[in-house]
C-alpha positions, 0 to 999 in steps of 0.5 A: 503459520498458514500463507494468509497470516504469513502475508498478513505479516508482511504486510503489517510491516510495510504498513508499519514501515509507510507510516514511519517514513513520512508521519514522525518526521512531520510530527517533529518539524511540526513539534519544532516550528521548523519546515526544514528536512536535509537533503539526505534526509529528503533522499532517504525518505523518498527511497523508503516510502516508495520502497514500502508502498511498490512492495505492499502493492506486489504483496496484495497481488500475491495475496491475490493470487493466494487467495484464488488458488484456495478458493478456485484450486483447493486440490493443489493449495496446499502443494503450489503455497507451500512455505517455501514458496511463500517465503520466495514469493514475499522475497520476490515482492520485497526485492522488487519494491527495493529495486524499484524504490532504488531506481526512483530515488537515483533518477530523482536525485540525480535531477539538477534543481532550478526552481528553489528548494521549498515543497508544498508538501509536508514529505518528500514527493517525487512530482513535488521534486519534479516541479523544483528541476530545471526545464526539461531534466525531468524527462528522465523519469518520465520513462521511469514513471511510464514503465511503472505505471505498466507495472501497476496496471499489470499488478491491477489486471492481475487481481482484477481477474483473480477475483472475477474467477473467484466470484464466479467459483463462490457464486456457485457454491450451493450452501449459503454458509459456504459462500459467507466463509468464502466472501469473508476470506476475501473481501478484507483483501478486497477492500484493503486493494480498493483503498489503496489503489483508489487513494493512489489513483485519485492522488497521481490523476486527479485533474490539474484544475483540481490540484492546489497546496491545500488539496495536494497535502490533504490527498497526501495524507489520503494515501499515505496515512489512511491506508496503513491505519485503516488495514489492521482494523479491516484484517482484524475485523475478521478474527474471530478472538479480536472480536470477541476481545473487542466486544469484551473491551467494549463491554467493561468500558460501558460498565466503569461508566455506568 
């Protein structure tokens, strides 16, 4: 019931939610020998996943900014993240990534396609969408994807100053105890943001020189999979009773093999 849980929470279901929009159909179409996806169902997927993955990233900026009030403004954190203010700060991320997720997957479809109708990809993928549209339709989006990137730098510079205060508060704390209770508050934060941001930065700049089929699917996979899968066990990592249930669980695994 504390607003770190609370965001927590949120952010297992995106997680949850990214996941499910892209792997089961991939494991399907792998399961039928087919490559074959609707064009509703490519529209449907292309909301979804980037409705879940815009929220997710506003949410580790709220995450951020709850994490700098209770290390740098301790005073006043119990008043400013009350319930009712988390609950409009999760509101807000989620109804941001809707609209966000919304705009993208219109603009995208109302794109006319020239250039066939097969992906290199193993889900629908606006730049792979992109390449299919007849000369010069994609500009559209294009303003679409400028003002997006804004966004996500805005979101990135937010954090990024977030922790330069925080680090700087920690840093000054006279007890070592004191500063490891602090550090281990946030760099599961820290690290679940690293992951995210640099899959998608390398995914969406890397160099055209670098790009091809097999190294676009597998950095596809990169920040889409790895992340969702790889933010429970960082968040977990810090509970003390999962630890403790892990270790149990690792000591009779030991034991029934002995």
């Amino acid at each position: 019931h504390t607003p770190m849980y609370f965001f927590l929470l949120n952010l297992s279901l995106l997680d949850l939610g990214t996941i499910s929009a892209t792997v089961p159909k991939s494991m399907a179409n792998s399961l039928s020998n087919t490559r074959a996806i609707s064009y509703w169902e490519c529209a449907a997927q292309v909301f979804h996943f980037y409705f879940l993955i815009a929220t997710e990233y506003f949410v580790l900026t709220v995450m951020a900014y709850d994490r700098f009030l209770a290390i740098c403004r301790p005073l006043h954190y119990g008043t400013i993240m009350s319930s009712r203010a988390c609950v409009k700060m999760a509101a807000a991320a989620w109804a941001s990534g809707f609209l966000y997720g919304l705009l993208h997957t219109a603009n995208t479809f109302s794109i006319p396609l020239c250039q066939g109708n097969v992906l290199e990809q193993f889900f629908c993928e606006i730049p792979h969408i992109l390449k299919l549209s007849c000369s010069g339709a994609y500009l559209r989006e294009v303003g679409l994807v400028v003002f997006s990137a804004c966004l996500a730098f805005g979101c990135f510079v937010f954090i990024v100053l977030s922790y330069v205060q925080i680090f700087t508060v920690v840093l000054r704390i006279p007890s070592e105890q004191g500063r490891h209770k602090a550090f281990s508050m946030c760099l599961p934060h820290l690290a679940v943001v690293s992951l995210f941001v640099s899959t998608g930065l390398f995914a969406y700049l890397k160099p055209p020189s670098l790009s091809s089929p097999a190294l676009d699917l597998v950095v596809a996979v990169l920040y889409t999979v790895v992340p969702p899968t790889v933010n429970p066990l960082i968040y977990s990592m810090r509970n003390k009773e999962l630890k403790d249930a892990l270790k149990k669980l690792v000591q009779l695994l030991l034991l029934q093999q002995q």
